[in-house]
C-alpha positions in Angstrom: -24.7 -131.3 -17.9 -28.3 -131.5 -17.6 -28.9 -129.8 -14.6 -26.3 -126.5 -17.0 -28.9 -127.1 -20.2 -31.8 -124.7 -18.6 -28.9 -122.2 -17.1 -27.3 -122.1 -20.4 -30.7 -121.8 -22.7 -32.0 -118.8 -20.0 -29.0 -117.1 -20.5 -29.5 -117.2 -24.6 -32.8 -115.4 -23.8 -31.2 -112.5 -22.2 -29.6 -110.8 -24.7 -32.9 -111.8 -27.2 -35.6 -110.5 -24.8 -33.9 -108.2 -22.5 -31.1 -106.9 -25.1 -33.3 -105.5 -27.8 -32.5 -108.4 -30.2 -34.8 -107.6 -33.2 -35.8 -111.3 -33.5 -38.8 -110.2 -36.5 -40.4 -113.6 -37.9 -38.3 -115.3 -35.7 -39.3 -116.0 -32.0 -36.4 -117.6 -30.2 -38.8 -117.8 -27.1 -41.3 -119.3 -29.2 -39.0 -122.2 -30.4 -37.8 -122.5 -26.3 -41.0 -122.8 -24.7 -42.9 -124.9 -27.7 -40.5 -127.8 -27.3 -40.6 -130.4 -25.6 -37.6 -131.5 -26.3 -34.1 -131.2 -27.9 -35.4 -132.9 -31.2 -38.5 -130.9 -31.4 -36.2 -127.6 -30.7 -34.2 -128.8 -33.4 -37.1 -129.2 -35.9 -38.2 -125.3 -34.8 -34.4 -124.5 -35.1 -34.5 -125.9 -39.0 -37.9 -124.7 -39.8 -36.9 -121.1 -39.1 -33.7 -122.3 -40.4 -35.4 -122.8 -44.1 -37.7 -120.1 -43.9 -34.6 -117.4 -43.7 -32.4 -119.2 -46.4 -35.5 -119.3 -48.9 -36.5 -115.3 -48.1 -32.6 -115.0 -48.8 -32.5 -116.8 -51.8 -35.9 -115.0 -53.1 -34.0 -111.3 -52.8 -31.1 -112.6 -54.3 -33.1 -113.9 -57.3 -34.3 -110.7 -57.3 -31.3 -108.8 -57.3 -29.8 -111.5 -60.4 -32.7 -110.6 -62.5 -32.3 -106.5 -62.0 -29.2 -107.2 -63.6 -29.7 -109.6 -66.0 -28.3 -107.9 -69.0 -25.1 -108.1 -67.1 -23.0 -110.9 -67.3 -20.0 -109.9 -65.5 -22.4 -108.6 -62.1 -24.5 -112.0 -62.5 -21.0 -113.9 -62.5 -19.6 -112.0 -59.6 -22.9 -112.2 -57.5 -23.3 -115.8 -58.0 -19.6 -116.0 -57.1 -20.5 -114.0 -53.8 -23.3 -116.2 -53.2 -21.5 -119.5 -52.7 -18.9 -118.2 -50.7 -21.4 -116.3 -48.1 -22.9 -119.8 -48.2 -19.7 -122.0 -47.7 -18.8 -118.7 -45.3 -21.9 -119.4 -43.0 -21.1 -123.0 -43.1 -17.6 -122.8 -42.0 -18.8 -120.5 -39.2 -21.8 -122.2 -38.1 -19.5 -125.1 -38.2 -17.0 -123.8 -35.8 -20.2 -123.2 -33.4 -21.2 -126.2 -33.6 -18.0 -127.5 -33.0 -17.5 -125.6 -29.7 -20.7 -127.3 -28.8 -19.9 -130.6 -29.9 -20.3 -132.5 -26.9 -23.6 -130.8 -25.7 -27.4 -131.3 -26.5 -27.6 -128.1 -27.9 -25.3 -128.3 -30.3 -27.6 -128.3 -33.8 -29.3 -125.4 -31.8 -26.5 -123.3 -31.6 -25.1 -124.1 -34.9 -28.5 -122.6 -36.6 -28.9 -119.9 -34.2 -25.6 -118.6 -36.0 -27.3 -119.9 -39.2 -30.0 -117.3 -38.6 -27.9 -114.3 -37.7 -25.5 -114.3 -40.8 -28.7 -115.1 -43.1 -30.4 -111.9 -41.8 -27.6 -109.6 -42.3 -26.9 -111.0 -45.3 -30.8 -110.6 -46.7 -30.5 -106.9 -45.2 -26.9 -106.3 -47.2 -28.9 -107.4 -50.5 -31.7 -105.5 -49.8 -29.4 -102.1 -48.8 -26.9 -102.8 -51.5 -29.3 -103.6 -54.0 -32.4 -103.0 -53.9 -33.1 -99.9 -52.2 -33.3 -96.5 -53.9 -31.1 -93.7 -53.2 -33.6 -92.0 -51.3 -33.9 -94.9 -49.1 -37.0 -96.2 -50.1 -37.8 -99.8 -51.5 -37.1 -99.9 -55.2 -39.3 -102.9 -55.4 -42.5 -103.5 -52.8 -42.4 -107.0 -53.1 -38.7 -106.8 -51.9 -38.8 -104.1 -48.8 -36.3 -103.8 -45.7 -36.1 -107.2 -44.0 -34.9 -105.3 -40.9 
């Protein structure tokens, strides 16, 4: 298995660096080559982990108080917030569970983490907070893309 860990991790690379991957504020490479290990990937893994889930959270927030007045949208937006959260869980999950017996596994499991939590920060913004024309509506909040 160890001699398959740097076959399997350059293959991950591929798609990111040679596929056109927009990877923006997060460096897949960078977590890769900084570590010195599977633990210290891990912590790189989580940190970017955290960063995305709190830019989430922030546009969201934004989003709840453009809309404040509304109770039945707040409702249904919070609603849709737990289950895109118990939704990347179960996912993630699933990837991690394919992965179970490998080193890689947390790696993989928040690698999926970071992909749903992107789209999901672009859906707000799109859905939400962009005008009509396409622009930002806020400038605080603009594309995440």
């Amino acid at each position: 298995m160890k001699k398959l860990l740097p076959i399997l991790l350059f293959a991950m690379l591929i798609p990111n660096v040679w596929g056109g991957a927009d990877y923006e504020g997060f460096n897949f490479i960078f977590c890769k080559n900084e570590a010195s290990n599977t633990r210290v990937s891990n912590e790189c893994f989580k940190k970017e982990d955290d960063r995305l889930l709190a830019l989430n959270k922030k546009y969201f927030e934004r989003i709840l108080k453009l809309h404040h007045e509304n109770s039945s949208v707040t409702d249904r937006l919070n609603s849709a917030r737990k289950a895109f959260i118990s939704q990347k869980d179960e996912f993630c999950g699933a990837q991690y569970e394919i992965w179970s017996e490998g080193s890689i596994r947390n790696i993989m499991y928040l690698d999926c983490s970071h992909l749903l939590i992107k789209q999901n920060t672009y859906f707000l913004w799109e859905t939400y907070l962009k005008t009509m024309e396409g622009r930002d509506r806020d400038l605080e909040f603009p594309n995440p893309s």
